[in-house]
N, C-alpha and C positions, 0 to 999 in steps of 0.2 A: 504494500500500500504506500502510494505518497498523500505528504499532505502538503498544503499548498496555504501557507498564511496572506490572507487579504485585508484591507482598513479602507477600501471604496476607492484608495488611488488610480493614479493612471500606475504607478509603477506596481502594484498588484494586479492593476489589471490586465499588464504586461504575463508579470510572475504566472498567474492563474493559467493564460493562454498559452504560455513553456510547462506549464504542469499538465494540462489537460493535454497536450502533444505526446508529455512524455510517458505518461501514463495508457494512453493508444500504442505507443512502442513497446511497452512492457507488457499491455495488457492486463494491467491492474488495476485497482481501484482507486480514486480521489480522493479523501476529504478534505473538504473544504473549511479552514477553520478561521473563523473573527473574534476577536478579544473585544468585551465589551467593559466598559464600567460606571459606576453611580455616580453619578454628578456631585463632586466635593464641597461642599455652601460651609461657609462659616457666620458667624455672628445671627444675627437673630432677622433673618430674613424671609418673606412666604415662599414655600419651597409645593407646589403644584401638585397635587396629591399621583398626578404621572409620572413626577419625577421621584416619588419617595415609595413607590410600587415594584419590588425586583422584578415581578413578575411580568409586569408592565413592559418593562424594562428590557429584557431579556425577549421578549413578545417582540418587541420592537425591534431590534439588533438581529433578529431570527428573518426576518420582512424584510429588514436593509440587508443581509445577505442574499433571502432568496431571489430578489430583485438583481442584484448586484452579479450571483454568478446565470443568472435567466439571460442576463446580458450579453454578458461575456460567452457564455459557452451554448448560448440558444436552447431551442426546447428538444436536441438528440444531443446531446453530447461525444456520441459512442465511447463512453467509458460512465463506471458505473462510479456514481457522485454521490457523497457522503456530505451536508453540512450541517456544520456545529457552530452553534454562538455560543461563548465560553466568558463565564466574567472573569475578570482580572486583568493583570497586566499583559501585555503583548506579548513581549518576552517572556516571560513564566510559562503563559498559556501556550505557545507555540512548542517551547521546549518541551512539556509534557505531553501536547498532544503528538509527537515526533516520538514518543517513548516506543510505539511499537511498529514504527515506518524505515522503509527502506531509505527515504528520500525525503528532507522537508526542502519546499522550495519558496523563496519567499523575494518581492520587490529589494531596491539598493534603497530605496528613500520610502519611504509614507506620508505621513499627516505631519510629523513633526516640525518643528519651529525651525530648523537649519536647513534650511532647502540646500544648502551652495555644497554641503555634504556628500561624498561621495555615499559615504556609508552610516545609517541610519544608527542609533542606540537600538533599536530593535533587533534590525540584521545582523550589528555585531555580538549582540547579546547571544542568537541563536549559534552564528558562526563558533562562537567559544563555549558556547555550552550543551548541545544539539545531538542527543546519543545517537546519532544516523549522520552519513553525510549531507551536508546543504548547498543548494544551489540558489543563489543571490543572482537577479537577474538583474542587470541594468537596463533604462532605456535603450529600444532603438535593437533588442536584444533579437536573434532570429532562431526559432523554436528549434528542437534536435533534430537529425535528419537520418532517417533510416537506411543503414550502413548494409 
């Protein structure tokens, strides 16, 4: 099995499109995994009864994936797809859900605040801790090609 960490970017939406290729070569399965989490409020502020609902929450993040890989990988995929909304952190959540993958494949950048970044705190996170090998796709990147 690979999994394939995504956060809505263009550079997952890259990663996703090298995973679902590579996953046709192999002939294995995908999951697809997104890291969600609770909105952090401090001080004494109205907080939306949306936003203080996990379930809600989690409901939600489950919608913006299946939305998200519908996109990307249309309604046949030819390979069979697995997705998971997972709370927590990126990194944490990726790493574990790689615990029992041949292959986690994941964007060079995401959401984070340093765009000019080659390489994300996520990706590197994964690269140095990742019990499977990972593949960090950059833009512009062109899927495997069957040898």
């Amino acid at each position: 099995m690979i999994v394939a960490g995504v956060d809505g970017s263009e550079a997952s939406k890259e990663a996703l499109h090298w995973a679902l290729e590579e996953a046709r070569l192999r002939q294995t399965q995908l999951r697809v995994v997104c890291a969600w989490a609770r909105p952090q409020v401090g001080g004494r502020i109205y907080i939306p009864p949306d936003l203080s609902d996990p379930e809600r929450l989690r409901q939600a993040a489950q919608e913006q994936l299946d939305g998200f890989v519908d996109e990307v990988a249309g309604e046949s995929p030819g390979v069979e797809l697995e997705r998971v909304a997972v709370e927590g952190s990126a990194g944490k959540v990726l790493v574990e859900a790689a615990e029992d993958a041949e292959l986690l494949v994941i964007g060079s950048r995401g959401r984070g605040g340093f765009a000019g970044l080659l390489l994300g705190s996520v990706s590197g996170q994964c690269a140095q801790h990742a019990p499977c090998p990972v593949v960090i796709v950059r833009g512009g990147a062109q899927a495997p090609e069957r040898q």
